[in-house]
C-alpha positions as CSV (number, residue, x, y, z in Angstrom):
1,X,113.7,85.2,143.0
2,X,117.2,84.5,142.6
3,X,118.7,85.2,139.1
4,X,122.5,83.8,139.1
5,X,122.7,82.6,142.9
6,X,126.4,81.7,144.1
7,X,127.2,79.6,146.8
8,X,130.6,80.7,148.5
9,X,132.2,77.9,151.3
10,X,134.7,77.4,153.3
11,X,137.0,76.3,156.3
12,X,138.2,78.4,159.4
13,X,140.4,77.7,162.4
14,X,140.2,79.9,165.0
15,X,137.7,82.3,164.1
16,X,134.4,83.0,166.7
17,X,131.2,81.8,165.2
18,X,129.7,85.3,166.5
19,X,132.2,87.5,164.8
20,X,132.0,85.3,161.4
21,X,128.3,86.2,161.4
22,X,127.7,89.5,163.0
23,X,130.6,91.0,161.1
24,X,129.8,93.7,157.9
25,X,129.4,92.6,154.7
26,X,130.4,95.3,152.1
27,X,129.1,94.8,148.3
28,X,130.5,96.3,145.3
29,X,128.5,97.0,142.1
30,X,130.5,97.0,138.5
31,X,131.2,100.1,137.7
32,X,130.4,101.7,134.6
33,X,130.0,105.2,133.7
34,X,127.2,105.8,134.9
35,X,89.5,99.4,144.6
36,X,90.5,99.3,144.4
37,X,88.7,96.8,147.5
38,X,85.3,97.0,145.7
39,X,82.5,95.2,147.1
40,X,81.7,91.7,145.3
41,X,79.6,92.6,142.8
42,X,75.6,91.1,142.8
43,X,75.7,88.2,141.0
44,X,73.7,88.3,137.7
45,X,70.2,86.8,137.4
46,X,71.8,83.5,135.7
47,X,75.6,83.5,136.3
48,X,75.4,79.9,134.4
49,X,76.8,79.7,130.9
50,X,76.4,77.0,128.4
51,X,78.9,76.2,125.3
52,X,78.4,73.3,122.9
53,X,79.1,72.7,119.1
54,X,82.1,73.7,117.4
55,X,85.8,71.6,117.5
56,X,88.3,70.9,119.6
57,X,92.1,71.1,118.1
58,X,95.2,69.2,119.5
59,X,99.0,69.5,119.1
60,X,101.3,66.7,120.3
61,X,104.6,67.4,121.1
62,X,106.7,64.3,119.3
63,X,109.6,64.2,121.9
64,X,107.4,63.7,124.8
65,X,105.6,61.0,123.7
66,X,108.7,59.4,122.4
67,X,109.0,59.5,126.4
68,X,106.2,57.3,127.0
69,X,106.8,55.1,124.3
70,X,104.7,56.3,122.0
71,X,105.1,56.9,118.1
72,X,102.1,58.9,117.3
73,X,99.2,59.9,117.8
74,X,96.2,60.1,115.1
75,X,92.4,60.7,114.9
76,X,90.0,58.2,112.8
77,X,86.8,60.1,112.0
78,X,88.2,63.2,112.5
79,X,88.5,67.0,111.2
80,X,91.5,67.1,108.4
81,X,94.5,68.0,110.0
82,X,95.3,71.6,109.6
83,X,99.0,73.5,108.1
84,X,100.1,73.6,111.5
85,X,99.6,69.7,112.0
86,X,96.7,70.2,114.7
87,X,94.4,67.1,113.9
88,X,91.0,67.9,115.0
89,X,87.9,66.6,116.3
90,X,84.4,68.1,116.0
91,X,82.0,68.7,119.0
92,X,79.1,67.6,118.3
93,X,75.4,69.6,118.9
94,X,73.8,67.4,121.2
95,X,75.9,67.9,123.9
96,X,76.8,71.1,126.6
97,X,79.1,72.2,129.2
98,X,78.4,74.6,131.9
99,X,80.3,76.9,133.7
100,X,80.1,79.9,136.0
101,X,81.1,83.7,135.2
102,X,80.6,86.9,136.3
103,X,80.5,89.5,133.5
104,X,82.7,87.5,131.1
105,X,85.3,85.9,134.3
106,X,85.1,82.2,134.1
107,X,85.0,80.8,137.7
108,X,84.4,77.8,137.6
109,X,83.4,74.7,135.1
110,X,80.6,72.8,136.8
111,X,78.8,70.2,134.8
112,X,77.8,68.8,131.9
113,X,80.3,67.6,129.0
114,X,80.9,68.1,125.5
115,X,80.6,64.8,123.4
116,X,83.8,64.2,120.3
117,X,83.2,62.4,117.3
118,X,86.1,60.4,116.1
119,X,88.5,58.6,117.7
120,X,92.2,59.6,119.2
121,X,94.4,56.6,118.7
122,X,97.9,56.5,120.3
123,X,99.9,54.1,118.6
124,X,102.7,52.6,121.0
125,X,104.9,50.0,119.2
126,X,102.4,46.9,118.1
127,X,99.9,48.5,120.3
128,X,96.9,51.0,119.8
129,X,94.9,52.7,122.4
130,X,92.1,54.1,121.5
131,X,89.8,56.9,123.3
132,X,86.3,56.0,122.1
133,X,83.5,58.0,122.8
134,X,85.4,60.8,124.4
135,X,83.9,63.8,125.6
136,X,84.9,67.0,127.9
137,X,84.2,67.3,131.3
138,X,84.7,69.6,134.1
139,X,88.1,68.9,136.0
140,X,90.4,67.9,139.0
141,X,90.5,72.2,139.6
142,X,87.4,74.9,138.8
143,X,89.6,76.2,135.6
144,X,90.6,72.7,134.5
145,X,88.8,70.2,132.4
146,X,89.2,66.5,131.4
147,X,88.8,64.0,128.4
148,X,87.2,61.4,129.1
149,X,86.3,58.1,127.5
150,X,82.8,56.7,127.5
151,X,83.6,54.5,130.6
152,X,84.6,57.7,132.9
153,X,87.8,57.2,132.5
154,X,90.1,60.3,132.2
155,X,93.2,60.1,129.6
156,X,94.1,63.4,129.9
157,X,93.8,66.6,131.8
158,X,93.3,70.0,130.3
159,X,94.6,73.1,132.1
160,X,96.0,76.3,131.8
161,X,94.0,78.0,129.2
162,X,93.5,81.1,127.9
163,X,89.5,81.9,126.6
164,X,87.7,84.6,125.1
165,X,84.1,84.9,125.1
166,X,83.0,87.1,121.6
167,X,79.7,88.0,123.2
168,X,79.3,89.7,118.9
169,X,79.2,86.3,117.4
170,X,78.5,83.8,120.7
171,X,81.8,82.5,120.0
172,X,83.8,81.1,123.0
173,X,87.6,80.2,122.1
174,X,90.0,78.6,124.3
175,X,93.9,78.1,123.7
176,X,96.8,77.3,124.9
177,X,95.7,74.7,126.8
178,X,98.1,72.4,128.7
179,X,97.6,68.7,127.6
180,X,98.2,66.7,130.8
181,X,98.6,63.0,131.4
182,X,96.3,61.1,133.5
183,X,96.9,59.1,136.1
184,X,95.1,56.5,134.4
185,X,96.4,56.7,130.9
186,X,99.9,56.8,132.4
187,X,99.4,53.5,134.4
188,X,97.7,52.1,130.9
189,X,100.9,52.9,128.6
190,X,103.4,51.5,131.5
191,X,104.9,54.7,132.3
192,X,102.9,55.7,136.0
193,X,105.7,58.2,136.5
194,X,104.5,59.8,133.8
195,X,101.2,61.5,135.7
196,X,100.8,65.1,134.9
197,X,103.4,65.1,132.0
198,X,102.6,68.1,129.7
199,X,102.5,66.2,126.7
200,X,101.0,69.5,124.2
201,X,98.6,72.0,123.9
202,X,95.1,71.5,122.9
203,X,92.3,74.1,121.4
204,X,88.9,74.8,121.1
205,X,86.1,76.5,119.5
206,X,82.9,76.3,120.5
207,X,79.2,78.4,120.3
208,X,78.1,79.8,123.8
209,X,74.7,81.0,125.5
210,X,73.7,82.6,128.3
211,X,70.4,83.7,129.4
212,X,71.1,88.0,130.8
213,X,73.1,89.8,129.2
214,X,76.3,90.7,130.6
215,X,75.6,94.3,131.7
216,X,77.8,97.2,132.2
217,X,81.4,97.9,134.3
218,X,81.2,99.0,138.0
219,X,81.7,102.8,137.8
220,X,85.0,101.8,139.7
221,X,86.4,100.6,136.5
222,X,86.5,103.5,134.7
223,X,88.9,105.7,134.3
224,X,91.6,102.8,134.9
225,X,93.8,102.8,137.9
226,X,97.2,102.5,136.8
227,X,99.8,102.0,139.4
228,X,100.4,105.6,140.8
229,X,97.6,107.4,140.1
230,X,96.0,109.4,142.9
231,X,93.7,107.8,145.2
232,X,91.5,111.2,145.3
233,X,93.0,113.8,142.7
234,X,92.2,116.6,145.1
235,X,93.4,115.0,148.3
236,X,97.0,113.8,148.0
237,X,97.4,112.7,151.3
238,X,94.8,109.9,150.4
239,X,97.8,108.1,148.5
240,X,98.2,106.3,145.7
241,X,97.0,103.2,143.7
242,X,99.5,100.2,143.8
243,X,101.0,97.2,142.2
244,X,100.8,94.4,144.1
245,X,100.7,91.0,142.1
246,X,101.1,87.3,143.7
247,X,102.2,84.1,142.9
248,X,98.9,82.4,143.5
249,X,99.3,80.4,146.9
250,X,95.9,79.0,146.3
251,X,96.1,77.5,143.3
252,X,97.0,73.5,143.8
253,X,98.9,73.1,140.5
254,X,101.5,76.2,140.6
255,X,104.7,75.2,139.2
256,X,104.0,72.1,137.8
257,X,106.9,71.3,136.1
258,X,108.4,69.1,132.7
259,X,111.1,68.5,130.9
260,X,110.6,69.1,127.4
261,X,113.6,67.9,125.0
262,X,117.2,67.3,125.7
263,X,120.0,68.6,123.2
264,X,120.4,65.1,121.3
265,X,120.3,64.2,117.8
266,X,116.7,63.0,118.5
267,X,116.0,65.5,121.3
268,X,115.3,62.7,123.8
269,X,117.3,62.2,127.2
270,X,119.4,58.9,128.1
271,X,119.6,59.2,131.6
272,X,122.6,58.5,134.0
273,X,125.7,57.6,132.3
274,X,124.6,58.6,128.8
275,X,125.7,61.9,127.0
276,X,124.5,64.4,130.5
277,X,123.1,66.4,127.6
278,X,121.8,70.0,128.5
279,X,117.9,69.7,129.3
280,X,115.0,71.9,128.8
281,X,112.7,72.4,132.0
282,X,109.6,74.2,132.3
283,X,107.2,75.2,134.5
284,X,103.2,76.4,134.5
285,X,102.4,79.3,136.5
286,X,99.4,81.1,137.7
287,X,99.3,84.6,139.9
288,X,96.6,86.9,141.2
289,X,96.3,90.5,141.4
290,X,95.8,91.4,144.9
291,X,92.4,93.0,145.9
292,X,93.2,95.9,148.3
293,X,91.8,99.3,148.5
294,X,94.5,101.0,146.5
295,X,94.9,97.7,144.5
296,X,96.0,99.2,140.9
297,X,95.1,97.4,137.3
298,X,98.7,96.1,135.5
299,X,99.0,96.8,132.1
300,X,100.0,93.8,129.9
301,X,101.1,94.7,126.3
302,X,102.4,92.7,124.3
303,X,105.6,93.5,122.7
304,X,105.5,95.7,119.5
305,X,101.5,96.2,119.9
306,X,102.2,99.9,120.5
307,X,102.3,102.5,122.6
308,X,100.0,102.5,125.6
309,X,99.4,104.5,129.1
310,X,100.4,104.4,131.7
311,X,104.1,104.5,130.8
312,X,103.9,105.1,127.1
313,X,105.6,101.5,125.8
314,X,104.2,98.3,125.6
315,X,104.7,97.8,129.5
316,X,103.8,94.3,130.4
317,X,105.3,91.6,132.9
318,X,108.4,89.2,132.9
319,X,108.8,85.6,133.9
320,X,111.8,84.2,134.6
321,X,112.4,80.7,136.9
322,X,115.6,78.8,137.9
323,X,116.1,75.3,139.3
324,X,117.9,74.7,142.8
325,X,119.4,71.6,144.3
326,X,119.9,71.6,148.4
327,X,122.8,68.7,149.4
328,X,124.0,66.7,152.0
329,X,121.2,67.1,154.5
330,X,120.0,70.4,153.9
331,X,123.4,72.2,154.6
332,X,124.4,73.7,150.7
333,X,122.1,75.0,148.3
334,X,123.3,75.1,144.8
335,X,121.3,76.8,141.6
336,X,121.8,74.4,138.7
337,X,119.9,75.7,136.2
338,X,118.0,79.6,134.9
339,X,115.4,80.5,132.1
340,X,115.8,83.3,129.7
341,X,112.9,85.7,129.8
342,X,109.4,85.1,129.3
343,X,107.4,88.5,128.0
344,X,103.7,87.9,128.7
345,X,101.3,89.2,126.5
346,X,97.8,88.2,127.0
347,X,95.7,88.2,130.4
348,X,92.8,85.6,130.6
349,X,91.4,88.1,133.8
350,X,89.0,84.5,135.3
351,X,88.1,83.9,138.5
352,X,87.7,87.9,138.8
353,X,85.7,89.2,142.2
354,X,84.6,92.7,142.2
355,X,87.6,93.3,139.3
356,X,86.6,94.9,135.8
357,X,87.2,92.0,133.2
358,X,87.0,91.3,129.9
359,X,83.6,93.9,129.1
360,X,85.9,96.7,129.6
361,X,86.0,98.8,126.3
362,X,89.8,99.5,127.3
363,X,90.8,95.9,128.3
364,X,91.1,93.4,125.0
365,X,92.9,91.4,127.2
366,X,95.6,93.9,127.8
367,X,94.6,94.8,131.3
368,X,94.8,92.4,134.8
369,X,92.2,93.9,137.2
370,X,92.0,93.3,141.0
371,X,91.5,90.3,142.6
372,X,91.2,88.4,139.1
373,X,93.8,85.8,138.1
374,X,96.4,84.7,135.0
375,X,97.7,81.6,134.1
376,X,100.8,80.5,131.6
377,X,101.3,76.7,131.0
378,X,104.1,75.2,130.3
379,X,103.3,75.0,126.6
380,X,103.2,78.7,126.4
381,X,106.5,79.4,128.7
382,X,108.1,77.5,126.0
383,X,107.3,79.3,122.9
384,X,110.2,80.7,121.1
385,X,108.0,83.4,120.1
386,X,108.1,85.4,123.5
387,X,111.5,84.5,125.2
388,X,114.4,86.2,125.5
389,X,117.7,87.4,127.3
390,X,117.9,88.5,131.0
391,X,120.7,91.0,129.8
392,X,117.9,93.1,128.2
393,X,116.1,94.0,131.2
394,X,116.3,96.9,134.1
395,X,115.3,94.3,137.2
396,X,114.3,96.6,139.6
397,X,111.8,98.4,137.0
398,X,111.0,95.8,135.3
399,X,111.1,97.9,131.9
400,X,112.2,95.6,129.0
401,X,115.2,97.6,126.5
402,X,113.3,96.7,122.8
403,X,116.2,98.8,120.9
404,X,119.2,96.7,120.4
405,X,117.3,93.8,121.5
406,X,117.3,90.5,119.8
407,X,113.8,91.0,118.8
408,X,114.8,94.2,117.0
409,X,118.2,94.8,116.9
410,X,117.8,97.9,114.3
411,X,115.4,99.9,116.8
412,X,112.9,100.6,114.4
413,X,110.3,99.5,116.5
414,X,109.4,96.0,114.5
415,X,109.6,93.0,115.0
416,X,112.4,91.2,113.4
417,X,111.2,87.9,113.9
418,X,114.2,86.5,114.4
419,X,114.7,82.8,114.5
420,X,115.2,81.7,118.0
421,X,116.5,77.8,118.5
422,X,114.5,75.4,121.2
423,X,117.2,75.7,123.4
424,X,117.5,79.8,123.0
425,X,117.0,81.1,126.5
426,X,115.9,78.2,128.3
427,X,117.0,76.8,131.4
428,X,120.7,75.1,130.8
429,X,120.6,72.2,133.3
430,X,122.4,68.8,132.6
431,X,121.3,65.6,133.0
432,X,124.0,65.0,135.5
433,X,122.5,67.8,138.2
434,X,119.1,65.8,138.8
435,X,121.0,62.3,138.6
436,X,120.2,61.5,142.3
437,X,122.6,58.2,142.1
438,X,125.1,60.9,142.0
439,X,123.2,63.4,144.0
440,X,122.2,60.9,147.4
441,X,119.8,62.5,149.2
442,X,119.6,65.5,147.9
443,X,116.3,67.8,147.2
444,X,115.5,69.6,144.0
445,X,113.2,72.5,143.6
446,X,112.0,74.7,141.4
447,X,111.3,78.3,141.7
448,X,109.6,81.1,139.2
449,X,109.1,85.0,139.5
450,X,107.3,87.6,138.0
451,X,108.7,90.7,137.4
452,X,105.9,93.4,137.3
453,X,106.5,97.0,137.0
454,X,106.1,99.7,140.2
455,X,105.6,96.0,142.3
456,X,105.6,97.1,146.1
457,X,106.3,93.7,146.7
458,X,108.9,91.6,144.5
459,X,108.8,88.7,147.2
460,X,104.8,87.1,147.0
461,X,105.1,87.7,143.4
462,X,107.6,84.7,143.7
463,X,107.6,81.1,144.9
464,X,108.8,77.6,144.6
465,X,108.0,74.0,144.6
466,X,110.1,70.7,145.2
467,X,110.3,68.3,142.6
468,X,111.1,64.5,142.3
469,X,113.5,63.6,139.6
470,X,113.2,59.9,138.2
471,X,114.4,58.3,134.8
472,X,112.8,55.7,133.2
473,X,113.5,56.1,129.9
474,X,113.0,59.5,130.0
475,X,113.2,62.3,133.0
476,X,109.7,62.5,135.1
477,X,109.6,65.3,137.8
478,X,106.9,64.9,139.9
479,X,105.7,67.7,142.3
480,X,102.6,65.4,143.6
481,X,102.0,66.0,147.4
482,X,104.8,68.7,147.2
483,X,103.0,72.2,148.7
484,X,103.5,75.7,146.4
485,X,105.6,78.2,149.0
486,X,105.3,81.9,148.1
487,X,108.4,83.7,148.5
488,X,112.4,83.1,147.8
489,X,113.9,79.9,147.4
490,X,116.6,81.1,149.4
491,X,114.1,81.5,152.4
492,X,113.4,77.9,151.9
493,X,117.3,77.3,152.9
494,X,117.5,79.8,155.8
495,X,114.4,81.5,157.6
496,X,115.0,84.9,157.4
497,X,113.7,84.7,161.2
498,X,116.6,82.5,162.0
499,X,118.2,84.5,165.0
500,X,120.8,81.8,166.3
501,X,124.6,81.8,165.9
502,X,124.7,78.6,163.6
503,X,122.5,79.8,160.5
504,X,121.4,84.0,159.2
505,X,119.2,84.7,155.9
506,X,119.7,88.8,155.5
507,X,118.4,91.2,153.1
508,X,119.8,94.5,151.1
509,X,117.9,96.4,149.8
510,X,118.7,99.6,147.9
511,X,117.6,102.1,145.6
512,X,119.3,99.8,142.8
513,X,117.4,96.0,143.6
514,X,117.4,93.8,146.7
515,X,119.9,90.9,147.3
516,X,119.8,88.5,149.7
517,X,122.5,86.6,151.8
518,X,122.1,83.6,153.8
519,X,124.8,81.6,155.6
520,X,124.9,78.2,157.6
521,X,127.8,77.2,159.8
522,X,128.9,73.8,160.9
523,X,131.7,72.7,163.7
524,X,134.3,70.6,161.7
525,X,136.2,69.8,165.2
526,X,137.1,71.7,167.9
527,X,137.8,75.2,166.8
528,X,137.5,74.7,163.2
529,X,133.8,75.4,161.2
530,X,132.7,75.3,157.4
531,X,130.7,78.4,156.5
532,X,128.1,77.8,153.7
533,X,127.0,80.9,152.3
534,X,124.4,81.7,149.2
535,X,123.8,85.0,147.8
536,X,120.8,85.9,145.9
537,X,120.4,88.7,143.6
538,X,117.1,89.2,142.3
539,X,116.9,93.1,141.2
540,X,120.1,94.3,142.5
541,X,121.6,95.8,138.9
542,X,123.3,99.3,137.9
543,X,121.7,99.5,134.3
544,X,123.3,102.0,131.6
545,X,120.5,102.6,129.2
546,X,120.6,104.9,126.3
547,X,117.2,107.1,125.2
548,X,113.8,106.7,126.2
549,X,110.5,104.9,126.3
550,X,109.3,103.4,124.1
551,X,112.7,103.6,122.6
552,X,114.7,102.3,125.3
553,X,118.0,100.5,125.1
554,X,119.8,98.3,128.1
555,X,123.6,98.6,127.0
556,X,124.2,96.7,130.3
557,X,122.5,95.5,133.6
558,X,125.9,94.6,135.7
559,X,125.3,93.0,139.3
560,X,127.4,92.9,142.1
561,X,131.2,92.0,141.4
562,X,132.6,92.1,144.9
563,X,131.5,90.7,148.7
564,X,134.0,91.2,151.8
565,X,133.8,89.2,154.5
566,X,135.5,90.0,157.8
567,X,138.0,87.2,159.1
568,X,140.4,88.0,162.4
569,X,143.8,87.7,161.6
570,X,144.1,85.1,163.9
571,X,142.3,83.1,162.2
572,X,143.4,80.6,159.8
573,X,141.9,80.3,156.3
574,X,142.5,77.0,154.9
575,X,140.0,76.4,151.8
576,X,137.3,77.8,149.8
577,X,134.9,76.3,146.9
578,X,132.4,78.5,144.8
579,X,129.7,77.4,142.5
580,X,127.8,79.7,140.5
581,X,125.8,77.4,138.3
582,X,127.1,78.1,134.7
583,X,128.7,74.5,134.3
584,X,132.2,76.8,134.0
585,X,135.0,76.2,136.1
586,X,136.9,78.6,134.4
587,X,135.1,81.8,135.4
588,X,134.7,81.2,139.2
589,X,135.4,84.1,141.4
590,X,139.1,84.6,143.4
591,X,139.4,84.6,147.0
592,X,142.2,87.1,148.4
593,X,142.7,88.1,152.2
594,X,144.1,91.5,153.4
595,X,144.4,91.8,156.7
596,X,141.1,90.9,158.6
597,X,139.1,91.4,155.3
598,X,138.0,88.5,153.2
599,X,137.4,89.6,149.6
600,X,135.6,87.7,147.1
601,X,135.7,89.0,143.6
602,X,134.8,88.2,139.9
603,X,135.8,90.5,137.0
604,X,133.4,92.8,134.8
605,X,133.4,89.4,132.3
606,X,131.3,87.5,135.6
607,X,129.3,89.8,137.4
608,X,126.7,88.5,139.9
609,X,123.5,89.5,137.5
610,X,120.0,89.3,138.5
C-alpha cells in the first residue's frame, strides 16, 4: 500500500502516445552515506461452549455521540461506574450464550443470549431512549454479536473483539470490542446515516463451560515454525517455512471506516464552509494467516515485552492506512490523507483450522498460527498507546527502530510513556477533501496495509474499500454495498494488466522495496495529450540504521527523490501540476527538461517516503 503517493500531470504537443509510455523511467534514491497445510483437525466430542454470568462494561466516546445528537449516555440499575468511566451492567445467571471453538478458536457465536440488568439510557436533548430488557445475542457475522432490547430489536452491534478463554479459572474475557450503531437505533435518534458508526468500545467478563476438555496441540505445533526455518533440517532442498499473511478478503466488514474527532475547540466537525478542520479517520481491519504447506507462525510482541525468537526483539506487525480520492471521471487519483503507525500487539488467533491456538504453552497470545485470523477495530487503531511515526520504520523489513524512537528516545529499552496527543500520528485529512459539493463526482476510498516481517507477499496483505462521504451535522462514511478488494489502491486506478497505449500500471521492485507507477493518457485536441501519472512507494526506502536488534535505531528511511521521464525534443512542454497530499504547496517537487529527458525532483527535505 502506498505511503506518500504523488500524482505528477501534464500537457504535451507533439509527443507520440507510444514513446510517452514505452520510454525508461529512471529513479533516484536520496543518498546518504550509506503446515504448515495440516489436515483439519477432528472436531472435539462437544465443540459447543457456553458463557453466562459475569458483566458487561461500556465506554462511550463523547464526540461521536455529540454527532448523533446525543449528550450522554447513563445506566439506571447498573454496576458503579469504574475510574476509567466505563459504566457497567451485570449479566445475570439465568441466561447463556453459545458458541463454537476448536481448542480455544472461537468460530462462531450461534445461539442463545445473555440477559442485562439495568437499563442504558441515551439522553438526546428533552428526549430519553431507553434499552429495557437488553440482552446479547449472536450477530450480523459468526465473530460479531448484538444488544438487543426485549422486543428483538438491535441498538447496537458488537464487533471486533479480542477474547481470552482462562480455561484455570473458567473465565472468558472479551475487549476491545467495537460499539456499532444499528440500523435501527440510527433511524430512532434521526441520524439513518449514522448506521455502523463506531461509537466506543465495550467489555465483558463472563464464567464459561464446556463439556471435554480441550486436549493437547497437534504435534505439528511444536517446535514453532518461524518464517525461515527449514522445512526438513536434513534435507534443504525441501525449502523453507514462510510468511504469508492476508487482508481477509472474506470477511464482509474489512475496512469499515469512521471519523472520530476533528481538531476544534469541541472536537466536533462543521461541515462545508465551516473551519475545513483537520479530521481523524479510522478504519477496522481483520487478516488471516494463509494455510499453505510451508505456511510459517508470525510472531507478534508487543513492544517493550522483551526479547523473543525468532529475531531476538519484540518483532511484531505494522499497520498503517491512507485515504484516496479518484476525480473527474476516474481519470486522477489523488492521496489526501495517511495514518502514523499502528504496532500490534496482541493476536485473538479465532476462527483457526488445523492452526495451533491459544493452548500452546509458547503462544499467550503472542503467536498467529496458520489459517487462523486477527482483527483490530477502529477503537483499538486509535489508541494513543500503540501509534507512532512512519520515519521509525525499515519498510521492506518491517523491523521497527525502538532506540531514538518516540517511545524511548534514551534507548534504554523502557518505555517512556510519552504523552501522545489525539491527533499524534493520525491520518491529516481536511474537511474540505471529502466535501463532494466541491469534489462533483468524485470517489473516495480507503486503503490499509500490514506490514509483516520476511512477508513473501506485501500486496494481499493490503486492500481497500470505497467510502461515501455525507454531512449532516457531522461526517458519516458509509462503505454499505461497497466490496473489500485485496491488493493496491493504485491497482484500483490502473490494472496492472492494462496493455493498451492510453493507460500502464508498472511495478519496481528491488532489493530496497517495491514502487509502483501508473499513468493514464487523454487526447486534449489533435496532437496535444494530458498525461496523468501516480507513483506509489510502499517499501521502496534506503534506511541508515545504527546498532543492532533489539537495539536498533532508524536515523533515516529516505525514498525516492528523483523520476525521469523521456520527452522528444520535438515535443512541446507546456504545463505541469503535482500533488503529493501534505496540504503544502510550498514543498512540491520542480520540473526541469534537458534535452529529451524530463526530470522531476524534490530535495532531501521532501523525499518520496514509503
Amino acid at each position: 500500500m502506498q505511503g506518500k503517493a504523488r500524482v505528477c500531470s501534464w500537457a504535451q504537443q507533439g509527443m507520440l502516445v507510444n514513446k510517452g509510455l514505452c520510454g525508461l523511467l529512471v529513479f533516484a534514491a536520496a543518498a546518504l552515506s550509506a503446515p504448515m497445510n495440516a489436515e483439519e483437525p477432528a472436531p472435539i466430542a462437544n465443540d459447543s461452549w457456553s458463557i453466562w454470568g459475569g458483566e458487561m462494561r461500556l465506554r462511550f466516546d463523547s464526540v461521536v455521540l455529540q454527532s448523533l445528537n446525543v449528550d450522554s449516555v447513563s445506566i439506571e440499575g447498573g454496576l458503579a461506574t469504574q475510574s476509567d468511566q466505563r459504566p457497567g451492567m451485570a449479566i445475570t445467571e439465568s441466561s447463556a450464550l453459545e458458541f463454537r471453538a476448536v481448542r480455544d478458536s472461537i468460530h462462531a457465536f450461534t445461539d442463545g443470549r445473555l440477559q442485562l440488568s439495568g437499563e442504558l439510557v441515551l439522553h438526546q436533548g428533552e428526549q430519553t431512549h431507553r434499552l429495557q430488557s437488553a440482552n446479547i445475542q449472536p450477530g450480523n457475522t459468526p465473530l460479531a454479536l448484538s444488544l438487543v432490547d426485549g422486543n428483538g430489536v438491535t441498538w447496537f452491534e458488537l464487533d471486533h473483539l479480542h477474547y481470552h478463554l482462562i480455561s484455570d479459572v473458567s473465565d472468558f474475557r472479551a475487549w476491545n470490542i467495537d460499539i456499532r450503531v444499528s440500523a435501527e437505533l440510527a433511524t430512532l435518534l434521526g441520524q439513518p446515516l449514522a448506521t455502523d458508526l463506531y461509537v466506543g468500545q465495550a467489555e465483558l467478563q463472563t464464567h464459561f463451560r464446556q463439556t471435554q476438555g480441550i486436549g493437547q496441540d497437534p504435534e505439528y505445533c511444536q517446535p514453532i515454525r518461524w518464517p525461515g526455518d527449514l522445512i526438513d533440517p536434513d534435507d534443504p532442498a525441501a525449502g523453507t517455512y514462510e510468511a504469508d499473511v492476508t487482508l481477509n478478503a472474506d470477511f464482509p466488514n474489512n475496512l469499515q471506516v469512521s471519523v472520530l474527532r476533528c481538531e476544534t475547540l469541541d472536537r466536533t466537525c462543521d461541515g462545508s464552509g465551516g473551519d475545513d478542520a483537520r479530521m481523524v479517520i479510522v478504519p477496522s481491519a481483520e487478516l488471516r494467516n494463509s494455510d499453505n504447506p510451508n505456511t510459517a507462525a508470525i510472531p507478534w510482541f508487543r513492544k517493550f515485552l522483551g526479547v523473543f525468537p525468532p529475531y531476538g526483539n519484540d518483532q511484531h506487525p505494522l499497520l498503517i492506512w491512507n485515504v484516496y480520492r479518484i476525480e473527474n471521471s476516474g481519470e486522477r487519483i489523488k492521496q489526501i490523507g495517511r495514518s502514523g503507525v499502528k504496532h500490534a500487539y496482541i493476536t485473538a488467533n479465532s476462527g483457526c483450522n488445523g492452526g495451533c491456538p491459544n493452548t500452546h504453552p509458547q503462544n499467550n497470545f503472542r503467536i498467529l498460527w496458520p489459517n487462523c485470523q486477527d482483527t483490530y477495530g477502529a477503537g483499538d487503531n486509535d489508541n494513543s498507546l500503540n501509534l507512532g511515526p512512519r520515519s521509525e520504520v525499515v519498510p521492506q523489513t518491517a523491523q521497527w527502530g525502538r532506540c531514538g524512537s518516540v517511545y524511548d528516545a534514551d534507548c534504554n529499552g523502557f518505555d517512556d510513556f510519552p504523552t501522545i496527543g489525539d491527533f499524534d500520528f493520525r491520518t491529516e485529512i481536511r474537511e474540505s477533501a471529502i466535501d463532494t459539493s466541491i469534489h462533483i463526482g468524485s470517489e473516495f476510498h480507503i486503503d490499509a496495509w500490514y506490514l509483516v516481517r520476511d512477508d513473501i507477499n506485501i500486496f494481499n496483505t493490503m486492500g481497500s474499500r470505497r467510502f461515501f462521504p455525507v454531512y449532516s451535522n457531522a461526517w458519516f462514511l458509509s462503505t454499505s454495498g461497497q466490496d473489500f478488494m485485496q491488493g493496491p489502491i493504485i491497482d484500483r486506478w490502473v490494472s496492472p494488466d492494462s496493455v493498451g497505449l492510453s493507460e500502464r500500471n508498472r511495478l519496481l521492485e528491488s532489493p530496497e522495496g517495491h514502487l509502483k507507477l501508473a499513468v493514464k493518457v487523454r487526447e486534449l485536441s489533435a496532437g496535444q495529450y494530458r498525461y496523468e501519472y501516480a507513483m506509489a512507494n510502499f517499501d521502496l526506502a534506503r534506511a541508515r540504521t545504527l546498532g543492532f536488534e533489539p537495539n536498533l535505531e532508524v536515523v533515516s528511511n529516505r525514498g525516492v527523490i528523483a523520476i525521469e521521464l523521456p520527452l522528444p525534443e520535438d515535443a512541446s512542454f507546456e504545463a505541469f501540476e503535482f500533488f503529493d497530499g501534505d496540504y503544502d504547496d510550498d514543498n512540491s517537487w520542480q520540473i526541469v527538461r534537458s534535452g529529451d529527458v524530463l526530470r522531476i525532483k524534490g530535495d532531501l527535505d521532501n523525499t518520496l517516503d514509503w
